[in-house]
The first five atom37 places (N, CA, C, CB, O) and aatype in JSON, in Angstrom:
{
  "aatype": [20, 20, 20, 20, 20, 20, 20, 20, 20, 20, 20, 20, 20, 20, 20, 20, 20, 20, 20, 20, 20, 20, 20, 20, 20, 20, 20, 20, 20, 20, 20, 20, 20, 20, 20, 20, 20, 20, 20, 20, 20, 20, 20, 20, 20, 20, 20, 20, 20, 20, 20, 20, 20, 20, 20, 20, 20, 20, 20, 20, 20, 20, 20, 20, 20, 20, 20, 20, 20, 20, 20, 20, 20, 20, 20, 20, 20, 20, 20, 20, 20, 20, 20, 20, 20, 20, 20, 20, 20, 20, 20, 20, 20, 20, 20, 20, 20, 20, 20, 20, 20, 20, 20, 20, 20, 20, 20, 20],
  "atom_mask": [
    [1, 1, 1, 1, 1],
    [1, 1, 1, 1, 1],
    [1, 1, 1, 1, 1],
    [1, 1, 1, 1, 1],
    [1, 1, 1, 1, 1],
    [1, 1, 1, 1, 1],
    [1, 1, 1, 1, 1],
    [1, 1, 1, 1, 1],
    [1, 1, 1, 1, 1],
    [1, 1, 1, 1, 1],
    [1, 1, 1, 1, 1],
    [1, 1, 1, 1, 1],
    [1, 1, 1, 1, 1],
    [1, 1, 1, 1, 1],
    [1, 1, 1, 1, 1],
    [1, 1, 1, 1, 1],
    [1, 1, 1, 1, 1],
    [1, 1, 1, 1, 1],
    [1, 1, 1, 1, 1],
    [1, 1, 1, 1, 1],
    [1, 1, 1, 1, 1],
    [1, 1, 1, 1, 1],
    [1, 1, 1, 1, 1],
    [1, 1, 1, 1, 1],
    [1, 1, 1, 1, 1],
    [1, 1, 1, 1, 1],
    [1, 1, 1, 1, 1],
    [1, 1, 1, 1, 1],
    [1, 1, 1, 1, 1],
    [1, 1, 1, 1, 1],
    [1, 1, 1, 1, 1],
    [1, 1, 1, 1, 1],
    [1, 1, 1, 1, 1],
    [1, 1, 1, 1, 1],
    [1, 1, 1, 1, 1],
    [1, 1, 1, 1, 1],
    [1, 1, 1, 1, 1],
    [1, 1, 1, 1, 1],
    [1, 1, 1, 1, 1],
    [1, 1, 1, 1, 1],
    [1, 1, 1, 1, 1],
    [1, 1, 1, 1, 1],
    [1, 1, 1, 1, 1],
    [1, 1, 1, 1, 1],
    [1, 1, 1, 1, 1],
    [1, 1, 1, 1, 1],
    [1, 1, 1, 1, 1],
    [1, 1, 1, 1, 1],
    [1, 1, 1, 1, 1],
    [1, 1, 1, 1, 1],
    [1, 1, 1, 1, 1],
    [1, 1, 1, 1, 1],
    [1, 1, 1, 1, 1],
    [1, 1, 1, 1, 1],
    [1, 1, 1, 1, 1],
    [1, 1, 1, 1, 1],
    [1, 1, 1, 1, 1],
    [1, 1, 1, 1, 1],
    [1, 1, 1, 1, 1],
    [1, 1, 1, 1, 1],
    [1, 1, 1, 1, 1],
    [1, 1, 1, 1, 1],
    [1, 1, 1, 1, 1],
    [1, 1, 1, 1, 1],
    [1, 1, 1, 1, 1],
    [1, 1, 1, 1, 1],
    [1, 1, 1, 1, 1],
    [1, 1, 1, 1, 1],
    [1, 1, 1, 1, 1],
    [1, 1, 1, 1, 1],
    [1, 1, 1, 1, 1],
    [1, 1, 1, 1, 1],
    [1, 1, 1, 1, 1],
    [1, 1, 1, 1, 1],
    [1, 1, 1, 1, 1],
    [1, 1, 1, 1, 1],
    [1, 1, 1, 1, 1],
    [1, 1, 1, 1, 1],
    [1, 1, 1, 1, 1],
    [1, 1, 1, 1, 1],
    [1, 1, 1, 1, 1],
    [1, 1, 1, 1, 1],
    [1, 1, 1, 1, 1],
    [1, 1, 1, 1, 1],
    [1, 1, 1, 1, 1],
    [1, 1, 1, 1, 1],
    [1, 1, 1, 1, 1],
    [1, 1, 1, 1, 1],
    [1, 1, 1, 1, 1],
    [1, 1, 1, 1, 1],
    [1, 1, 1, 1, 1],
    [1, 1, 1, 1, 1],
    [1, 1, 1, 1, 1],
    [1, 1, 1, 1, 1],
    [1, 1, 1, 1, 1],
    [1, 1, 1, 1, 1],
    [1, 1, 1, 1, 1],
    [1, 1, 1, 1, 1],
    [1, 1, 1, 1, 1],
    [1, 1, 1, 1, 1],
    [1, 1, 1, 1, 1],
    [1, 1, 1, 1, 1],
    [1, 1, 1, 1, 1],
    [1, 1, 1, 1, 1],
    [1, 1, 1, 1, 1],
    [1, 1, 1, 1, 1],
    [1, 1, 1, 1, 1],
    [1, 1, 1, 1, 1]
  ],
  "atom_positions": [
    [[-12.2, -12.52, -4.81], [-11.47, -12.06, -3.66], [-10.24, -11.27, -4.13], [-11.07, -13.24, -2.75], [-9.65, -11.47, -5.19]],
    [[-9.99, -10.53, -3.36], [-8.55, -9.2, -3.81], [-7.57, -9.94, -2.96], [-8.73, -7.07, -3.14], [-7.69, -10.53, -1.89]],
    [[-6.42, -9.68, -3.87], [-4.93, -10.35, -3.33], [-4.44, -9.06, -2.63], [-3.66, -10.98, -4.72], [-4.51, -7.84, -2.82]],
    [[-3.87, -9.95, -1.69], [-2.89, -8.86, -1.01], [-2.07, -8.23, -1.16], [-2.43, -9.0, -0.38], [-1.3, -8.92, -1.83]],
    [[-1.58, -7.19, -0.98], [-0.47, -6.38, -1.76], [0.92, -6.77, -2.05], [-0.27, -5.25, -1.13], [1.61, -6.45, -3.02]],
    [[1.35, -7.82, -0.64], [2.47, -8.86, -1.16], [2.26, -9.96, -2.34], [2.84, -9.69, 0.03], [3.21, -10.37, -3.01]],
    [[1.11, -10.33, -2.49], [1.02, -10.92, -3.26], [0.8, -10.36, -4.95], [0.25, -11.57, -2.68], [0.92, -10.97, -6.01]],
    [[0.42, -8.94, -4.67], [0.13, -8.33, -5.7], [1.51, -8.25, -6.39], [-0.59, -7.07, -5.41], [1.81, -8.61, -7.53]],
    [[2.19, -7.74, -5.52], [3.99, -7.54, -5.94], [4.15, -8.17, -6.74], [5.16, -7.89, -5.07], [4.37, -7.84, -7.91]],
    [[4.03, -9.66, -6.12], [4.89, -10.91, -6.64], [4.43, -11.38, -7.65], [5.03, -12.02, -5.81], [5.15, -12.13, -8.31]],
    [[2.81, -11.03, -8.2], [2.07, -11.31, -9.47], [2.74, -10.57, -10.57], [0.56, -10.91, -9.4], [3.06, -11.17, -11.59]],
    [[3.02, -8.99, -10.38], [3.6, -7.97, -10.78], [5.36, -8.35, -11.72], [3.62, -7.1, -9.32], [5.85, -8.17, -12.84]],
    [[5.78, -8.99, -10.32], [7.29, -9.01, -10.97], [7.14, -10.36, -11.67], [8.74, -8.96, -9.76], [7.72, -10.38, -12.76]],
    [[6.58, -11.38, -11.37], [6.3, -12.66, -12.46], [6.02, -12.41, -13.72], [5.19, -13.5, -12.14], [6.59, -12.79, -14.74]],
    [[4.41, -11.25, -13.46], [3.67, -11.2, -14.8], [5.43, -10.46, -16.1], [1.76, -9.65, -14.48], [5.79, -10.7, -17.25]],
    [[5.85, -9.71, -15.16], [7.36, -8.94, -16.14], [8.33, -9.69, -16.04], [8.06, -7.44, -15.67], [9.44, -9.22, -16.31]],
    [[8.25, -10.72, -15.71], [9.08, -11.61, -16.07], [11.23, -11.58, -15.09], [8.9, -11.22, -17.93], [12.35, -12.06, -15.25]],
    [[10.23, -10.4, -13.89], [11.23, -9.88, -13.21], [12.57, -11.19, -12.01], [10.19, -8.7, -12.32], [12.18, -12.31, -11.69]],
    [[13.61, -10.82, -11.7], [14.0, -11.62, -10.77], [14.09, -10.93, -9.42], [15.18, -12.19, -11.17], [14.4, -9.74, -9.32]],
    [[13.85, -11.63, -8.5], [13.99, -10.69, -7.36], [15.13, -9.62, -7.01], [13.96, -11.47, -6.36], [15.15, -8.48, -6.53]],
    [[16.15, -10.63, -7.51], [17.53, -9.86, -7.37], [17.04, -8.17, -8.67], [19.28, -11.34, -8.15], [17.34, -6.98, -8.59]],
    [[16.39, -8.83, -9.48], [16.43, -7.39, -10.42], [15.51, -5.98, -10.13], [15.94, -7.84, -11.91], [15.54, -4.82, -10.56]],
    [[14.72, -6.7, -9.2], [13.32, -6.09, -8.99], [13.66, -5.01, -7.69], [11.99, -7.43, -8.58], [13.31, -3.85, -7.49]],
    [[14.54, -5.96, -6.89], [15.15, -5.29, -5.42], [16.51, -4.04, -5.51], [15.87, -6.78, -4.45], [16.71, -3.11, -4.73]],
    [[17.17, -4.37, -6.56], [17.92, -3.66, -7.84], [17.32, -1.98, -8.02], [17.5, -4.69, -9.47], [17.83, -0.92, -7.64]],
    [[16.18, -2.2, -8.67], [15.44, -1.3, -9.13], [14.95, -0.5, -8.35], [14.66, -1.7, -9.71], [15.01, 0.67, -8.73]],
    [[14.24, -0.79, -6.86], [13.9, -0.58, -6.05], [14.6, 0.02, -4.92], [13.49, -1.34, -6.0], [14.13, 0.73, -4.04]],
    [[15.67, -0.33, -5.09], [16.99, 0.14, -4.07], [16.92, -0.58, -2.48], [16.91, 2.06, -3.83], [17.15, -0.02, -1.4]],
    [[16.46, -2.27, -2.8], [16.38, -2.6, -1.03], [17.1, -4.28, -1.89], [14.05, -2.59, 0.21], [17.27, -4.78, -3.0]],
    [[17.3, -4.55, -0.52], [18.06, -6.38, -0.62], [17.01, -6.96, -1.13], [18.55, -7.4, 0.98], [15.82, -6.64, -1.1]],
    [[17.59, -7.85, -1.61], [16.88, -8.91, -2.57], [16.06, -9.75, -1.14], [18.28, -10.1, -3.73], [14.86, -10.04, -1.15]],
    [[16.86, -9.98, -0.17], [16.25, -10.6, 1.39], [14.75, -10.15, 1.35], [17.11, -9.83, 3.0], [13.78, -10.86, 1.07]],
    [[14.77, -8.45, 1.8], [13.77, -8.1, 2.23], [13.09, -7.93, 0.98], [13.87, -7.1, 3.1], [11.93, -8.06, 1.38]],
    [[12.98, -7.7, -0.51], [11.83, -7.77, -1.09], [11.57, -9.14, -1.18], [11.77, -7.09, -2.29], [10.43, -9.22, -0.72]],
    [[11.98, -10.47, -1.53], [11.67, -11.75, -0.62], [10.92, -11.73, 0.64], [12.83, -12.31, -0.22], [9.86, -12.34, 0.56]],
    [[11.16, -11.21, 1.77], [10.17, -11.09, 2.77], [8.96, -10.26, 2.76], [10.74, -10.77, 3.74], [7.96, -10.49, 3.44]],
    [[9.14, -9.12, 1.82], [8.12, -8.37, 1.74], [6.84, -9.31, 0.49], [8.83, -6.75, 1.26], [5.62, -9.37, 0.45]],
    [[7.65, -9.75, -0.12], [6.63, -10.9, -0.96], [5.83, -12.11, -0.57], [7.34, -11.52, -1.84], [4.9, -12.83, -0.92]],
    [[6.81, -11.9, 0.43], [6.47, -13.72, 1.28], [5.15, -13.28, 2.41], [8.41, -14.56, 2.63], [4.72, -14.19, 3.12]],
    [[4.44, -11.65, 2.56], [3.81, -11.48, 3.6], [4.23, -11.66, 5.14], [2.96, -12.11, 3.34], [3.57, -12.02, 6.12]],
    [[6.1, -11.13, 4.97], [6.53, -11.72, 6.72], [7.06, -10.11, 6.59], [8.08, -13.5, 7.2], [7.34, -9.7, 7.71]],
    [[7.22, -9.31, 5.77], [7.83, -8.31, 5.92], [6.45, -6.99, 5.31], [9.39, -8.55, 5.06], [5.69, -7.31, 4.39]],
    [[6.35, -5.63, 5.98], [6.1, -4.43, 5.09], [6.31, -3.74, 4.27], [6.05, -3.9, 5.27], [7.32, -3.13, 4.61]],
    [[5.91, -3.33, 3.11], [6.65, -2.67, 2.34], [6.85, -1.58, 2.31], [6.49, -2.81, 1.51], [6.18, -0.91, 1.52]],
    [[7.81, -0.94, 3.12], [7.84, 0.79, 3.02], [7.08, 1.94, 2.07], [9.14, 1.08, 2.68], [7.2, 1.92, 0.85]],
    [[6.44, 2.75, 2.63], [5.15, 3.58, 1.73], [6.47, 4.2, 0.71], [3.88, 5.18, 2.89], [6.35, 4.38, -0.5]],
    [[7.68, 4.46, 1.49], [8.59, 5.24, 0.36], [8.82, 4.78, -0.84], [9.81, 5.44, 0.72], [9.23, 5.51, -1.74]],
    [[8.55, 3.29, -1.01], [9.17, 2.76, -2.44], [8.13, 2.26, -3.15], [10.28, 1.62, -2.36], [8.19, 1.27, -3.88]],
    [[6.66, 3.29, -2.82], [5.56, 3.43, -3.73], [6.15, 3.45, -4.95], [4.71, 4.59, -3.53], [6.29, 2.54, -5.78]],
    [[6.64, 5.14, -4.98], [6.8, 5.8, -6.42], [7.53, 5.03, -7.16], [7.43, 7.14, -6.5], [7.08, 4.85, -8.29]],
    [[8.6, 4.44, -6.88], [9.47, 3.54, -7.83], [8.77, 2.35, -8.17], [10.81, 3.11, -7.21], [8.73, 1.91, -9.32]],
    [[8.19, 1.8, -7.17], [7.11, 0.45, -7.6], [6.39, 0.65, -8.91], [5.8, 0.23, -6.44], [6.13, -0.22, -9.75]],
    [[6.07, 2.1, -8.96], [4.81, 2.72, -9.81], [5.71, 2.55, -10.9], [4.09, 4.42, -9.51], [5.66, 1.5, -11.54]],
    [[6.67, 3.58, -11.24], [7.92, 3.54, -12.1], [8.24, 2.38, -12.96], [9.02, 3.69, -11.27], [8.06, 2.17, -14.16]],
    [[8.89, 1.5, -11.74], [9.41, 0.09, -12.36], [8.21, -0.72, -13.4], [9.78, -1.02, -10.91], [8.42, -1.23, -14.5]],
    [[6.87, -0.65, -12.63], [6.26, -1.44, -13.57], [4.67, -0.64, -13.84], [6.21, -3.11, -12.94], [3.5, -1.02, -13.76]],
    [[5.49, 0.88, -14.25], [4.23, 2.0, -15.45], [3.04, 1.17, -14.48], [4.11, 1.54, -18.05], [2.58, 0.04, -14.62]],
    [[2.86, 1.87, -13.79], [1.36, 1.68, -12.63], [0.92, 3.14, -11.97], [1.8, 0.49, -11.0], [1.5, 3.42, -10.92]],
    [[0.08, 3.97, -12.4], [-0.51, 4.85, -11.66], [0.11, 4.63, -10.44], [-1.9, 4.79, -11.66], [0.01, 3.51, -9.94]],
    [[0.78, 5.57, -9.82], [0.57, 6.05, -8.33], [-0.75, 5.69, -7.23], [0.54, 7.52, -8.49], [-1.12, 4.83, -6.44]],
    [[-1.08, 6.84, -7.73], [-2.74, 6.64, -7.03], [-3.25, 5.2, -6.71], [-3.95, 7.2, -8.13], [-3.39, 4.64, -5.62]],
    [[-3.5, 4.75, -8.02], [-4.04, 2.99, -7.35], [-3.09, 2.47, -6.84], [-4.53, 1.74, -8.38], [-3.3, 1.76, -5.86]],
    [[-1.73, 2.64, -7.32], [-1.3, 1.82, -6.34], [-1.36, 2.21, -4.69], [-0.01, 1.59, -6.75], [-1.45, 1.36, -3.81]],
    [[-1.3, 3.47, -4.49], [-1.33, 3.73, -2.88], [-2.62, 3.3, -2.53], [-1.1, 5.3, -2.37], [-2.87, 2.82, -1.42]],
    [[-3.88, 3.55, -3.87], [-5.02, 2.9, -2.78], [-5.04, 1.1, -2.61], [-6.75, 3.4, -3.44], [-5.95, 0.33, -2.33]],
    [[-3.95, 0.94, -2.85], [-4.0, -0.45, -2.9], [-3.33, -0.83, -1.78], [-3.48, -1.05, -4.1], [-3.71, -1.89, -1.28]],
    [[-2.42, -0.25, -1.25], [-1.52, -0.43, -0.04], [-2.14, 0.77, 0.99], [0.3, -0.21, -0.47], [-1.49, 1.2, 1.95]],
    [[-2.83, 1.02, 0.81], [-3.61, 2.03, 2.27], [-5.01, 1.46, 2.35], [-3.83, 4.08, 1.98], [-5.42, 1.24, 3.49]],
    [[-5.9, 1.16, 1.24], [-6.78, -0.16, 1.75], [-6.14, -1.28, 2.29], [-7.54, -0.77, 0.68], [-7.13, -1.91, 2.65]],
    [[-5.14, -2.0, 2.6], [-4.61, -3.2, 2.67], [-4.6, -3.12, 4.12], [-3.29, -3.49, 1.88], [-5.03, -3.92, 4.95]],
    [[-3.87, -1.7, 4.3], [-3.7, -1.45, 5.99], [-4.97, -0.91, 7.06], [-2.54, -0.25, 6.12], [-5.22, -0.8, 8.26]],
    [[-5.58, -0.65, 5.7], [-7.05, -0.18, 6.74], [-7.81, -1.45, 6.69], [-8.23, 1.27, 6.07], [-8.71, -1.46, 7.53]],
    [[-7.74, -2.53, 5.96], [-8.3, -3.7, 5.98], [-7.58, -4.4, 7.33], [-8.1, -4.43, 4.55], [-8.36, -4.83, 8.18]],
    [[-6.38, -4.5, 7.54], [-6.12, -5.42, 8.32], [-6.48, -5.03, 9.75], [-4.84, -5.76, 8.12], [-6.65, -5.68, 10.78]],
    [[-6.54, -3.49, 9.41], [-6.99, -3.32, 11.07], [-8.11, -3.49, 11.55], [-6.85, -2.16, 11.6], [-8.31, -3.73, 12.74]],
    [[-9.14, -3.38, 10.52], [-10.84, -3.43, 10.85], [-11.12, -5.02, 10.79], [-11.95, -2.49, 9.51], [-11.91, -5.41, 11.66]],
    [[-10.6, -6.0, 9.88], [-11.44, -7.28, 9.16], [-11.17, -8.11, 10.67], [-10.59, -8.17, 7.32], [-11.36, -9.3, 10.4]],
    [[-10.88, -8.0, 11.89], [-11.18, -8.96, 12.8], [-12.76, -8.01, 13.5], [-9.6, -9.3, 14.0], [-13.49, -8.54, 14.34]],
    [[-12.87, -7.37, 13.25], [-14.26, -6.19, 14.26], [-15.86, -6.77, 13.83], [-14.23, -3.92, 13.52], [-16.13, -7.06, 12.66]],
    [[-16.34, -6.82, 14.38], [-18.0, -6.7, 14.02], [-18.41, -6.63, 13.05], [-18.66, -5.81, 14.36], [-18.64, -7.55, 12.27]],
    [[-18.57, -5.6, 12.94], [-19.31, -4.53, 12.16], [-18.21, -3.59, 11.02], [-20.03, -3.45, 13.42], [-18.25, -2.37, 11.07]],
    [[-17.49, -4.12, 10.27], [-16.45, -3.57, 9.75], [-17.08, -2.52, 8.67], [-15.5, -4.67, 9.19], [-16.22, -2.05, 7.93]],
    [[-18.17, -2.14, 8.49], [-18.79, -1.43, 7.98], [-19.18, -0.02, 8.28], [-19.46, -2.02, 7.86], [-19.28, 0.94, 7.52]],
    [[-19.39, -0.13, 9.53], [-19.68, 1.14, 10.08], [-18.36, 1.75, 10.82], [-20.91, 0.97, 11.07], [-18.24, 2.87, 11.31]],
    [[-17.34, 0.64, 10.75], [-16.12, 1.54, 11.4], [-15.58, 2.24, 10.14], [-14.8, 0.57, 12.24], [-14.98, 3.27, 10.45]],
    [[-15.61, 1.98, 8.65], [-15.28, 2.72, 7.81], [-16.28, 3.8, 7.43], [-14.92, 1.99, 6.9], [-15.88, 4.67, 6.66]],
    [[-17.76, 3.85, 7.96], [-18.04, 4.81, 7.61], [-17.52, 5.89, 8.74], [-19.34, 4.68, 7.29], [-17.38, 7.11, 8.57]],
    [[-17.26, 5.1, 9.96], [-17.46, 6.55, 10.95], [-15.57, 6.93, 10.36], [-17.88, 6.15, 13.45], [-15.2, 8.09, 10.49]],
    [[-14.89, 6.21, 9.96], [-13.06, 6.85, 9.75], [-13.57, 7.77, 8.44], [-11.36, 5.25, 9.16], [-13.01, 8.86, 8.25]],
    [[-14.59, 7.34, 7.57], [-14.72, 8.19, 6.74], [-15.06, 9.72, 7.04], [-15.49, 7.66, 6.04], [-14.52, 10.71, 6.56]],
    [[-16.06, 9.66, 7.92], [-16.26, 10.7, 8.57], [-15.24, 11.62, 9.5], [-17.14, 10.29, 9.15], [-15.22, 12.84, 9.71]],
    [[-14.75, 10.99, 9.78], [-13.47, 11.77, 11.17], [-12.53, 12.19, 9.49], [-12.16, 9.99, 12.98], [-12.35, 13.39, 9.28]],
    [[-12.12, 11.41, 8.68], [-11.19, 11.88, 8.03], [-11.65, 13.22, 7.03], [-10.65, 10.71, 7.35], [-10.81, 14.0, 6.57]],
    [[-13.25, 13.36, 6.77], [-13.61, 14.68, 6.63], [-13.45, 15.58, 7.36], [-14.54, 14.79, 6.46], [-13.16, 16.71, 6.98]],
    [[-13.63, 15.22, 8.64], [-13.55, 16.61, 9.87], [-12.3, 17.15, 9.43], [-13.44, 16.18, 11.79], [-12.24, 18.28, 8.93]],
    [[-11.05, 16.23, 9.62], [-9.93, 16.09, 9.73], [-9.29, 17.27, 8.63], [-9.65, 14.6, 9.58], [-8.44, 18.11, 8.93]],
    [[-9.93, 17.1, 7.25], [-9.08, 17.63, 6.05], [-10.3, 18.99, 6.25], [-8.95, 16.43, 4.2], [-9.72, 20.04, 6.53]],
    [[-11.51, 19.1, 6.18], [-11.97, 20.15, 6.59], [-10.91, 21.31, 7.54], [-13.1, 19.6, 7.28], [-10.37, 22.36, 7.18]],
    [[-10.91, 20.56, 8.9], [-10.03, 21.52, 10.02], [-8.43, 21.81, 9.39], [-9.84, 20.53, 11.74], [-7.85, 22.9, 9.44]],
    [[-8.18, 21.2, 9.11], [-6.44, 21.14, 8.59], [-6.78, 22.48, 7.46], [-5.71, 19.13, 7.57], [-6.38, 23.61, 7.73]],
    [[-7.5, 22.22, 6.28], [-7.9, 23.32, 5.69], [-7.73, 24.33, 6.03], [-8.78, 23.39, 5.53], [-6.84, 25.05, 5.56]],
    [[-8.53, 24.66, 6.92], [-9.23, 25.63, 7.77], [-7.87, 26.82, 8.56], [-10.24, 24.55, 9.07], [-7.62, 28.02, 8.68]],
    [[-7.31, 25.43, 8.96], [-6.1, 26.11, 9.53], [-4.46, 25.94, 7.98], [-5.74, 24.94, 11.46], [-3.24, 26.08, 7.88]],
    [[-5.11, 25.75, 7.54], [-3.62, 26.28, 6.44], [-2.83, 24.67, 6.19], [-2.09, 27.73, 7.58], [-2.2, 24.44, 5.15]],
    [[-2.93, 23.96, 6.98], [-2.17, 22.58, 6.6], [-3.07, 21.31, 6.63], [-0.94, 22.29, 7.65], [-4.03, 21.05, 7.35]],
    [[-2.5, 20.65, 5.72], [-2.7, 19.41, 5.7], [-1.78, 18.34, 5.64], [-3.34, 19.3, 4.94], [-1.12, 18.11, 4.63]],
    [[-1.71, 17.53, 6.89], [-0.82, 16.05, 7.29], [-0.86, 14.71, 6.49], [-1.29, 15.54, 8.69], [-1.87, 14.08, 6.82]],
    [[-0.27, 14.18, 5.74], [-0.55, 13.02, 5.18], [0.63, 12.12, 6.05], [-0.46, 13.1, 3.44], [0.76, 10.91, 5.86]]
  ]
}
């Protein structure tokens, strides 16, 4: 089973031997809220990806697919059929970067 991204954090700053106070430091937020953001009562702002990545030498990339699966998980894993709702978002999100193309921009 895959840990959650709060929990991933908190594996993260343990495995480095980090303190919260040092980690929240680094990060540029209260020691409170990366505590809540660890504890799964708080979100972790998409902005303090890149420094996450930074602080502890982690690809970018996985890490965002790690926190943008997390959020597309939580919205689908109560549904049916959670299978076919990712194929059909897969699909709309082709239309999507297709048309944006098409017309000169693309929205992230």
């Amino acid at each position: 089973m895959k840990e959650t991204f709060c929990e991933y954090i908190h594996k993260l700053r343990c495995q480095n031997g980090m303190t919260l106070t040092k980690l929240a430091a680094a990060l540029d937020i209260d020691q409170s809220t990366l505590s809540k953001i660890e504890n799964g009562k708080r979100k972790i702002p998409v902005e303090i990806l890149p420094k996450l990545s930074s602080v502890f030498n982690i690809d970018l990339k996985n890490l965002e697919h790690e926190y943008f699966s997390e959020i597309i998980a939580e919205i689908i894993y109560p549904q049916d059929e959670p299978n076919q709702l990712l194929k059909a978002a897969e699909e709309k999100a082709k239309y999507m970067r297709i048309k944006n193309q098409q017309q000169g921009t693309i929205n992230f």
